[in-house]
Structure formats: structure tokens, C-alpha cells
N, C-alpha and C positions, 0 to 999 in steps of 0.2 A: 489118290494118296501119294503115287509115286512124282507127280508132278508139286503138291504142297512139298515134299520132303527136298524138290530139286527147289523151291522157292526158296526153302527155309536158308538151303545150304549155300546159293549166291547170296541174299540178300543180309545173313547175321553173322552162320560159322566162318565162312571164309573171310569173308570181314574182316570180323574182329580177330581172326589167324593172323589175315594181314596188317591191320595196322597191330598190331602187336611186335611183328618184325619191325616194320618201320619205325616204330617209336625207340623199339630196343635196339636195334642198328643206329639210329639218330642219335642219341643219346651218347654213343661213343666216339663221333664225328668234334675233328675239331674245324669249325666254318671262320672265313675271313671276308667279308663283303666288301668290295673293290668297287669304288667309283659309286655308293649311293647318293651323291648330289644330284645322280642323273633323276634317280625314284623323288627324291625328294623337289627337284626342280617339278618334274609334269604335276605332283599333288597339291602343292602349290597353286597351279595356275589351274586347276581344272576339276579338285577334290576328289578326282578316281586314278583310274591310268588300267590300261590294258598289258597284263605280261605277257612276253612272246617266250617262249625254249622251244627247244626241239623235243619228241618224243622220247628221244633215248636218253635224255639227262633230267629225265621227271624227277626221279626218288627223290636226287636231295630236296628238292623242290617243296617237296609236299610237306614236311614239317615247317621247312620256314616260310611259306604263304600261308599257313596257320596262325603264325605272327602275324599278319597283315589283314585281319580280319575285318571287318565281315567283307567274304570275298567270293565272288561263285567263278562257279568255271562251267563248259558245254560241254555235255557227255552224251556219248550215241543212246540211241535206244533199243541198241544188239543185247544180248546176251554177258556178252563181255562187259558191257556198259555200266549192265545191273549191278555185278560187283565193285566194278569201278565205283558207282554213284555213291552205293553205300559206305564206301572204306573214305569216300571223302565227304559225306556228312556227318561221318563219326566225328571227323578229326575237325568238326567246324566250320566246312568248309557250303555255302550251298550248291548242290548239284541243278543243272537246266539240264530236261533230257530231251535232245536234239539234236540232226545233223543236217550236210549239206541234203541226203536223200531222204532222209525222215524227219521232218517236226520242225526243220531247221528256221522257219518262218517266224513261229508261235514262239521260241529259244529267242532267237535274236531278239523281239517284241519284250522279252520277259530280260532278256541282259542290261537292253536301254532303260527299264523301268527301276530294275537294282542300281543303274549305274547312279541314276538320280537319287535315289535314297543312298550312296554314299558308301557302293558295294565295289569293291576294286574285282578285277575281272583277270582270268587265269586262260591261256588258250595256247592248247598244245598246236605250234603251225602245221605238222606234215602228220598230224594223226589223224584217225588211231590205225589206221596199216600203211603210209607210205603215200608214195616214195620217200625213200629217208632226205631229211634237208631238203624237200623241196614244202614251201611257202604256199597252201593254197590258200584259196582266192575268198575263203570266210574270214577271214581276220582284217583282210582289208575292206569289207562290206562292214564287221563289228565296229571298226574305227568311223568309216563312215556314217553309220547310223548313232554313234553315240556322240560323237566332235572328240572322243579322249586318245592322247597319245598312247601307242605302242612305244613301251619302251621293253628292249630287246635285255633280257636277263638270263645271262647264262653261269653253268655249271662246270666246273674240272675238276674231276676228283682225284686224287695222287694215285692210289691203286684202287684197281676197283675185278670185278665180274665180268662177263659179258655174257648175254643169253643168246643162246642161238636163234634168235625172232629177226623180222623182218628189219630190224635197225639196230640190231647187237644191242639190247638191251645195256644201260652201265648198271649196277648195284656196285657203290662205293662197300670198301671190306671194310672192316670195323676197325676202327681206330684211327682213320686215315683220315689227312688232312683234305680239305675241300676249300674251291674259291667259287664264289658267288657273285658273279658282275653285272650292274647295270651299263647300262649304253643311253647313249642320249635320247630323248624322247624322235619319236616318229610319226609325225602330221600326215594323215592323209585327208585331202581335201572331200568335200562331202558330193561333190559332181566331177565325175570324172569321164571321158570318153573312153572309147573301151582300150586304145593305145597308151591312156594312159595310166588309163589303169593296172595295164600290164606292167608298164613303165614300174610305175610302186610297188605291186608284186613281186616285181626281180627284185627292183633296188631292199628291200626287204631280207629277202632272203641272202643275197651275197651279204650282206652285212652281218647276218647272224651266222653265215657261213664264216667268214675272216674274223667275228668274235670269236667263237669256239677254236679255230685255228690259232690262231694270238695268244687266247690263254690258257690252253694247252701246253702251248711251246714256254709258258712259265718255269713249269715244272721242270727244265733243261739248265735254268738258271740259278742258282744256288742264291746268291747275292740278293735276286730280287723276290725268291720267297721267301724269304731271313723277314726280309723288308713288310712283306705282306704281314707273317704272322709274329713281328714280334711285339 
């Protein structure tokens, strides 16, 4: 009994708790999306594309890949996942439940067969515990096994929360402005030696590190958020 009642309460109450926030916090959000010729150049050439963010710039995230539909994303098969999974097949989204240490084979198998039917793909790089900003080594096998560009898509929100978690969680406050950036697409070749591999790994991650950096230091410039949002 006491374990259906612990199913119920990951898999619907909390849920739908949560996306309830999210939509109701979303809602209040005024979004500005920067540079999407980049999103639009890799769909163009390839009819999918793989998103990169970082862990702690999820939220805004999740309503607007909801626009981008039909789009899945890798979710562990922890505990934590379960709610995860569910708050993003609510919102439209489809869940793969997989990771590097559980399932992660049977997930990837299951992303390249979405990607074909025409499903754009969602992948948190340094989740779901860390290290924060650091780029593991599944996002560059997903690129590999599907041929589709990573194009690196980040979040800055004007004021925001922070959680005391492993990556200072952000939650943007209600009413606050936000920018949403693409970045050029990012090839990685389908054979790689394991130097080079690495190679694409760093160069990955420094770049979504000096995104987030860069557009960050937006907000310091008056002139060019005038620019962004007017």
C-alpha cells in the first residue's frame, strides 16, 4: 500500500504540482531568442538537432522545447528521474529512461530511432548530479550515433533563485526578463580515437562555458538589452 501510494505521489501529484509551477511561472516570463539561424541552419540540413544546456539553466527551458515538438529527452532511471519523466511527458515532451549506468545502451538505440522519425532531442550535458559545467562524454556518443549537430542553447535569466543543489539550481522570479541563445551547430564526427574524442568533449564544453559567460555579462549592458527586447 505504502509503496503504490509512494508510486502515485512521484508519478501524478508531484507532477502535475510541478508543472503547474512551471507553466504558471512561464507564463509571466518575458523570453527574447538570440541568434536562432543557428537552430534553424542545423534543421535545415539534417531535420533534427540535438540541444545542449547545462543542468542549472533547465526551467526556462522546458516550456520552450515544448514549442519544438515532438522532441524527447534522456532521463535516469533513479527515483528522481521518475518524477522528472513524468512532469516532461505531461508537458509533451517524450521521456527515454536511461543512463550512462543504467539502460543507457537500450536509450541511445531508442534516441537514433526518434531522431529518424523526425523527433528533436533535449540533453542535459553535466546532469543529473554534476560536476556542474563539466560536458560528459554521452552527448558526444548521441551526436555520434545519430550524424545530428549539437547546437549549444543557452539561458540568462535577469533575476532569478538559486537552490542550494549541487549546481545552484536558477528558478527565474516571475516577471523577469530572459534570453534564450542558440550557437552554431557542432559536428562531431561518427569515428573518433579516444584523443579525439576528448579533444570534442573539452572543445564542447568551453564553448557552452564562454556562452553562458558572454550572455550573462548582457545584462551589465543597458544599450544592448534595449536592443534584444525591443
Amino acid at each position: 500500500m505504502k509503496k503504490k501510494a509512494k508510486d502515485s505521489l512521484y508519478r501524478t501529484l508531484l507532477p502535475r504540482a510541478g508543472l503547474w509551477l512551471v507553466k504558471g511561472l512561464s507564463r509571466t516570463y518575458k523570453v527574447a531568442i538570440v541568434n536562432p539561424e543557428h537552430e534553424h541552419k542545423a534543421l535545415a540540413q539534417d531535420k533534427s538537432i540535438i540541444y545542449a544546456s547545462w543542468h542549472q539553466r533547465f526551467f526556462p527551458g522546458i516550456t520552450l522545447f515544448a514549442t519544438r515538438k515532438p522532441i524527447a529527452i534522456m532521463i535516469s532511471r533513479s527515483r528522481d528521474g521518475e518524477f522528472i519523466a513524468s512532469v516532461i511527458n505531461m508537458l509533451g515532451w517524450h521521456a527515454i529512461r536511461g543512463s550512462s549506468s543504467r539502460g543507457g545502451q537500450a536509450a541511445l538505440l531508442q534516441l537514433k530511432k526518434r531522431s529518424r522519425e523526425g523527433y528533436r532531442i533535449g540533453h542535459i550535458v553535466d546532469g543529473p548530479r554534476g560536476p556542474f559545467g563539466v560536458v560528459k562524454p554521452g552527448i558526444i556518443v548521441m551526436a555520434q550515433a545519430t550524424g545530428l549537430a549539437i547546437v549549444p542553447t543557452v539561458t540568462s535569466p535577469e533575476r532569478f533563485w538559486q537552490a542550494n543543489s549541487w549546481d545552484r539550481f536558477m528558478i527565474p522570479k516571475p516577471f523577469t526578463r530572459i534570453i534564450i541563445r542558440f550557437d552554431e551547430p557542432f559536428y562531431v564526427p561518427p569515428d573518433l580515437d579516444n584523443d579525439r574524442f576528448e579533444e570534442k568533449r573539452a572543445a564542447l564544453e568551453d564553448r557552452l562555458r564562454g556562452l553562458y559567460e558572454e550572455t550573462d555579462r548582457i545584462w551589465r549592458d543597458p544599450r544592448k538589452v534595449k536592443k534584444i527586447f525591443s
